[in-house]
C-alpha positions in Angstrom: 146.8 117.7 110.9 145.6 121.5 111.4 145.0 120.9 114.9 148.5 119.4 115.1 150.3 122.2 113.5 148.4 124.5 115.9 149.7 122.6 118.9 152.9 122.8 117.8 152.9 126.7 117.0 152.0 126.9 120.5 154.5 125.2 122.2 157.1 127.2 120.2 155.5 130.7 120.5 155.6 129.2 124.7 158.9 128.2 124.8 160.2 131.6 122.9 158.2 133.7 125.2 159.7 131.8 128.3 163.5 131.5 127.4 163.0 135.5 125.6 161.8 137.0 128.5 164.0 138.3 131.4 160.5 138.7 134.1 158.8 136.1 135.7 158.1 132.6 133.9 154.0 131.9 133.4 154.3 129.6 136.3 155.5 132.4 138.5 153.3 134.9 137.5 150.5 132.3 138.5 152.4 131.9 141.7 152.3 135.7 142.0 148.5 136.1 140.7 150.0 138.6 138.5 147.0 139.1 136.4 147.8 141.6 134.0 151.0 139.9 132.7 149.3 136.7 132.3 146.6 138.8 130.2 149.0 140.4 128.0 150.8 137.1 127.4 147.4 135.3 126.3 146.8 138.5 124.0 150.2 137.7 122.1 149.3 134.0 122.1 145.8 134.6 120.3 147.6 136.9 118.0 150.3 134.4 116.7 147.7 131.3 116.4 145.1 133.5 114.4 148.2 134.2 111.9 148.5 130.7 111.3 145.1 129.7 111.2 144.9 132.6 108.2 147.8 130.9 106.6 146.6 127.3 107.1 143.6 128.4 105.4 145.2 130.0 102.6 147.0 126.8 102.5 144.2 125.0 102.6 142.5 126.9 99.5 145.1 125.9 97.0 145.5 122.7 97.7 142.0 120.9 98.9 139.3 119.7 96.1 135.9 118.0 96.0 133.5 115.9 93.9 129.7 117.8 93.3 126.9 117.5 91.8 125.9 121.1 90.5 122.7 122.5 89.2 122.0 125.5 87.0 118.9 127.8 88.5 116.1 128.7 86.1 113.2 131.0 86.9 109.8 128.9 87.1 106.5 128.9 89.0 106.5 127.6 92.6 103.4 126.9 93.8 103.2 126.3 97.7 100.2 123.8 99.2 97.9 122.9 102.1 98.0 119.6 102.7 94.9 118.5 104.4 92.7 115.2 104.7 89.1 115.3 103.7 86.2 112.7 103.1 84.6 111.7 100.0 80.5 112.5 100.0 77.8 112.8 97.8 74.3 114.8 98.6 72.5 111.8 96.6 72.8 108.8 99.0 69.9 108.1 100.7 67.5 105.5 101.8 64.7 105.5 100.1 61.0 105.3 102.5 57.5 104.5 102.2 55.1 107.4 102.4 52.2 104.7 102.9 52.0 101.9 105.4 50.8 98.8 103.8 52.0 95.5 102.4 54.5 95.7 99.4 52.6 94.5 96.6 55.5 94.8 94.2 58.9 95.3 93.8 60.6 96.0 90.7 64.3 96.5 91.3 67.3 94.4 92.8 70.8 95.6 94.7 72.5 96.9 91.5 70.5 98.2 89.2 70.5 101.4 87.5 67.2 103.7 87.6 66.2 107.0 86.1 64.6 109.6 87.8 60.7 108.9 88.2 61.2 105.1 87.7 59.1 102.8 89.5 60.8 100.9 91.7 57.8 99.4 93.9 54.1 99.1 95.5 52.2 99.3 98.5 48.6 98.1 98.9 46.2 100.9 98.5 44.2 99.3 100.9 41.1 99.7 98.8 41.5 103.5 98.1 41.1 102.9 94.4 37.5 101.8 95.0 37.3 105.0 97.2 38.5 106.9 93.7 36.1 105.2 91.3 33.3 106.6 93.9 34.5 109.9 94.1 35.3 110.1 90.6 31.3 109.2 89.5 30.3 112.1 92.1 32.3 114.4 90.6 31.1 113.6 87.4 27.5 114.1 88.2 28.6 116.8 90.1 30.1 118.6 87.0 27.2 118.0 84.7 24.7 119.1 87.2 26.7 122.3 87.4 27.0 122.7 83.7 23.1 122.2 83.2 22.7 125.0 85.9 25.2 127.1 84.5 23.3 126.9 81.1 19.9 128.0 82.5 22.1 130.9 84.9 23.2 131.9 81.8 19.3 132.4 80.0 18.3 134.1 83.2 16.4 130.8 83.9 16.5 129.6 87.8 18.0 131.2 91.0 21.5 132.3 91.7 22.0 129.9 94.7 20.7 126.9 92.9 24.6 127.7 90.3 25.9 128.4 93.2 25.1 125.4 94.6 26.2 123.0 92.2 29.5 125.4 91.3 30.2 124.2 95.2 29.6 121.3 94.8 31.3 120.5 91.5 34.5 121.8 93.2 34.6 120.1 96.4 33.9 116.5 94.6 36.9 117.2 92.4 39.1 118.3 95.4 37.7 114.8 97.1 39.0 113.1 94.2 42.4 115.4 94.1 42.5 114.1 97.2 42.5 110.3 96.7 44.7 110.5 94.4 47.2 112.5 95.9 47.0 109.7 98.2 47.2 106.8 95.8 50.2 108.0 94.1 52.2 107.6 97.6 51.7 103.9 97.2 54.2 103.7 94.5 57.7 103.8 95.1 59.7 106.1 92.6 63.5 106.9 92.4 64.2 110.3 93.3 66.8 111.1 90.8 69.3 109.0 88.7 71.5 106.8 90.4 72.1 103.1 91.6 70.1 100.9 93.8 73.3 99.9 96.6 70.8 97.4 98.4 67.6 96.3 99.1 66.4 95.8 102.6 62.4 94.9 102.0 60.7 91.9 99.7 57.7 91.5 98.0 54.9 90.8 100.7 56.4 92.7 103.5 54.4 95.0 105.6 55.9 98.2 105.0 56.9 101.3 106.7 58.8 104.0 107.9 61.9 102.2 109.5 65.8 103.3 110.0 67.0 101.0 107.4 64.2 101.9 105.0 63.3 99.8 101.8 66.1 100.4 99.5 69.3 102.9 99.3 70.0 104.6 96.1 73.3 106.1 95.5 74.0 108.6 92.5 78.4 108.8 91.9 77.8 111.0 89.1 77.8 114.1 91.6 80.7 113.3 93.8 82.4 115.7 96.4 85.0 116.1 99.3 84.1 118.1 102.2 87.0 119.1 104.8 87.6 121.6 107.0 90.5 124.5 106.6 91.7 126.4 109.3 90.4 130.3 110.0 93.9 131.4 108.5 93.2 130.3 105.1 90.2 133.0 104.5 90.3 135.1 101.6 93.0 132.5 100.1 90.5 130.0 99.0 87.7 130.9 96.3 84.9 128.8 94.3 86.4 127.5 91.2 90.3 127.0 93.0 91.4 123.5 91.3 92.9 121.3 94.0 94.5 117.9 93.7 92.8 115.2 95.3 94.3 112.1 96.2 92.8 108.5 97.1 94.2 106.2 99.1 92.6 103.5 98.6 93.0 103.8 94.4 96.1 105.2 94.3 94.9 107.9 91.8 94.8 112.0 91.7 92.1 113.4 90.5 91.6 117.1 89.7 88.8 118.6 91.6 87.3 122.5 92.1 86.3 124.2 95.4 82.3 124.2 95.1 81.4 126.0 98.2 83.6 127.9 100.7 81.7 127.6 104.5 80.9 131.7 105.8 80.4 130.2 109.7 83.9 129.7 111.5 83.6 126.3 114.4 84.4 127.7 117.7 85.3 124.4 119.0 88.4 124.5 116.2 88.5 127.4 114.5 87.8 126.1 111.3 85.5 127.1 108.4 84.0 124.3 105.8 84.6 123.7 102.5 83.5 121.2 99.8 85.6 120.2 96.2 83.6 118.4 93.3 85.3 115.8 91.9 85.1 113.6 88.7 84.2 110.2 88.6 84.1 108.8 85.0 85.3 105.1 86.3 82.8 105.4 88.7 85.9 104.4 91.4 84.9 106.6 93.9 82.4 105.9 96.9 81.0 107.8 100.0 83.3 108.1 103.2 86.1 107.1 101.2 89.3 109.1 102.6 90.8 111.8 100.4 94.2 113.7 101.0 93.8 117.2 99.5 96.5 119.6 97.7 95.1 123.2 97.7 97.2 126.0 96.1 97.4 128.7 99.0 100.6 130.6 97.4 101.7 131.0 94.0 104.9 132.7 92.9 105.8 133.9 89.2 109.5 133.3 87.8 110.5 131.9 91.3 113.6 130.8 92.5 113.7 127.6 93.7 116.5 125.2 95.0 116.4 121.9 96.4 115.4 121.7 99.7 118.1 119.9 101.5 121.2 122.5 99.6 120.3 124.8 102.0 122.3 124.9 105.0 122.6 127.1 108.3 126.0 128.3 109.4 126.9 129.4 113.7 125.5 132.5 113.2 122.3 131.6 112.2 122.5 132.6 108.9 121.0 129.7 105.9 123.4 129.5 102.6 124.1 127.7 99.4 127.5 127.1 97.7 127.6 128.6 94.1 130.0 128.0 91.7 132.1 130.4 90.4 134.6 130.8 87.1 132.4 127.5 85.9 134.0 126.3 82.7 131.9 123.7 82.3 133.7 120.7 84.6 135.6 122.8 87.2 134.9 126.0 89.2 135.9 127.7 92.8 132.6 127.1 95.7 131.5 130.6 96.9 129.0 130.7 100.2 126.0 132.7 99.4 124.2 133.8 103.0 120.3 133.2 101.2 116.8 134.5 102.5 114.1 131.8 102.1 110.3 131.7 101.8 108.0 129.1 101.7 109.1 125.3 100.9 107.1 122.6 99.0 107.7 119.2 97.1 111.6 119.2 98.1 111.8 122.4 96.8 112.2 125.7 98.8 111.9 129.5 96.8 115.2 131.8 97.7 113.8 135.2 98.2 117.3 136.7 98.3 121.0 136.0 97.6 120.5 133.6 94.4 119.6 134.7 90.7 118.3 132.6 87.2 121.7 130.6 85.6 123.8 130.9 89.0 125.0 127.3 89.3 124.6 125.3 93.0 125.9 123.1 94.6 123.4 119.7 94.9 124.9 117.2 96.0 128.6 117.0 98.1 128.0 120.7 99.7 128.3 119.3 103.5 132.3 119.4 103.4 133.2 122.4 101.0 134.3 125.7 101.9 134.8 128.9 100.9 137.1 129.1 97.8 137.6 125.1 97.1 138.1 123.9 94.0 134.9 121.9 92.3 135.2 119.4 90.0 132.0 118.0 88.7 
């Protein structure tokens, strides 16, 4: 309709300018390239059509309403995140080996079972080394008494010096022979090296046993449970031991709240990236190595923020990014005022106004896409 009323302006202010003037028509000032008329004519033209543009507008104003949704601004904390993927880990997973070769003579645990620290979970033939201890053990016996005897007669000035030497030798080699032995014998049995879970078992009871890639058995502990990632070189000096992150698994659907552990001090060439790892809890025991994490790590935090609604904001010809307020609000109605805005970081939908807004200005939420400046708001 405004384009309309424009068109027909036109052909008026046209057909007054042609049948006013006593010089050349516009089609023979084309004829005649007369330039500068034609320039001054356009000039007048522009003139009369921005009059009634401004009083179509006006117009406009008065009469043209909408349906909003509004919201009232209150100062809160925005906390802006790094979103980044990490893996699920734990330094207690490991397959357990034997330290003697031999056949297993016992084995004590299944796939499943719980184990302390220390616990034995297994055997390997000594391969007659205990016979070798009993022997050694009867040497250093005599060994020790002769040395004693000697010692008693050093002592009364009775005998030589190298015969207490002697036997003090001895004494102390046979007990380093049997030190030895069994230092030896207690690599035959199988112990769990700290508190955790056997996952599987890969050896049984009569098997020749040794060092292998799949080992005997692997233990797992979930008690100590972490997520390692790596954060890009940007992020140093934002991140600190004891930072609580959000960490969220996929596969269960949960969010757990973890703490950075350890912030890397090398920075990968290759990516230019720096490691970091996040303990996490796991009371329900749900979580398992090489599981896949998603990570929310608090990298900016604002006090008594402004924030809006993402998707109010809005970015005019010039560039400039704006929200409708509401102004004379009495609670249903209200006039919509543009409000050029300066915004900082976004997050969760929401996006802080640095500039422009203030705490109880009401906005526009929903409806804002066909308002302008000075319409009425009902809502």
């Amino acid at each position: 309709m405004k384009k309309l009323i424009i068109l027909s302006a036109l052909s008026l202010v046209l057909f007054a300018c042609s049948k006013g003037a006593k010089t050349e028509s516009i089609d023979d000032l084309i004829k005649t390239k007369n330039i500068k008329a034609l320039n001054e004519k356009k000039t007048a033209l522009q003139a009369e059509i921005a009059k009634i543009e401004a009083g179509l507008a006006t117009l406009d104003v008065k009469t043209d309403e909408a349906l909003v949704s509004v919201q009232t601004i209150k100062d809160t904390i925005f906390n802006h995140y790094l979103d980044i993927q990490g893996n699920v880990n734990t330094k207690e997973n490991i397959l357990i080996q034997p330290e003697f070769n031999g056949t297993l003579t016992s084995l004590t645990v299944k796939a499943g079972d719980h184990v302390s620290k220390g616990q034995i979970l297994g055997r390997v033939d000594d391969a007659g080394m205990s016979q070798q201890l009993a022997s050694a053990q009867n040497q250093y016996n005599l060994a020790k008494t002769t040395y004693e005897r000697q010692k008693n007669l050093w002592d009364k000035k009775i005998g030589s010096e190298i015969q207490f030497l002697q036997a003090q030798t001895q004494m102390v080699s046979a007990q380093k022979q049997v030190a030895q032995i069994n230092a030896q014998l207690a690599k035959t049995v199988i112990r769990a090296p700290f508190n955790g879970t056997i996952d599987e078992v890969f050896a049984e009871k009569g098997q020749v046993v040794a060092p292998s890639a799949t080992g005997l058995m692997r233990i797992v502990n979930l008690g100590n449970m972490y997520v390692s990632t790596s954060i890009p070189e940007t992020y140093i000096g934002k991140l600190k031991v004891g930072d609580q992150v959000d960490v969220f698994l996929t596969s269960l659907g949960k969010t757990y709240k973890g703490k950075v552990r350890q912030v890397g001090s090398y920075i990968n060439p290759n990516n230019r990236t720096f490691g970091i790892e996040v303990s996490v809890p796991n009371p329900e025991n749900l979580l398992r190595p090489n599981q896949v994490a998603k990570l929310k790590i608090i990298d900016y935090t604002s006090k008594d923020a402004i924030v809006v609604p993402t998707n109010v904001i809005q970015q005019d010809g010039k560039g400039d990014q704006y929200v409708y307020v509401v102004e004379g609000s009495n609670g249903k109605t209200g006039k919509a005022k543009k409000v050029i805005v300066t915004v900082g970081k976004s997050s969760d939908n929401v996006t802080e106004i640095l500039s422009g807004l203030s705490a109880n200005d009401i906005i526009v939420t929903e409806g804002s896409d066909t308002l302008s400046d000075g319409m009425k708001l009902n809502f």
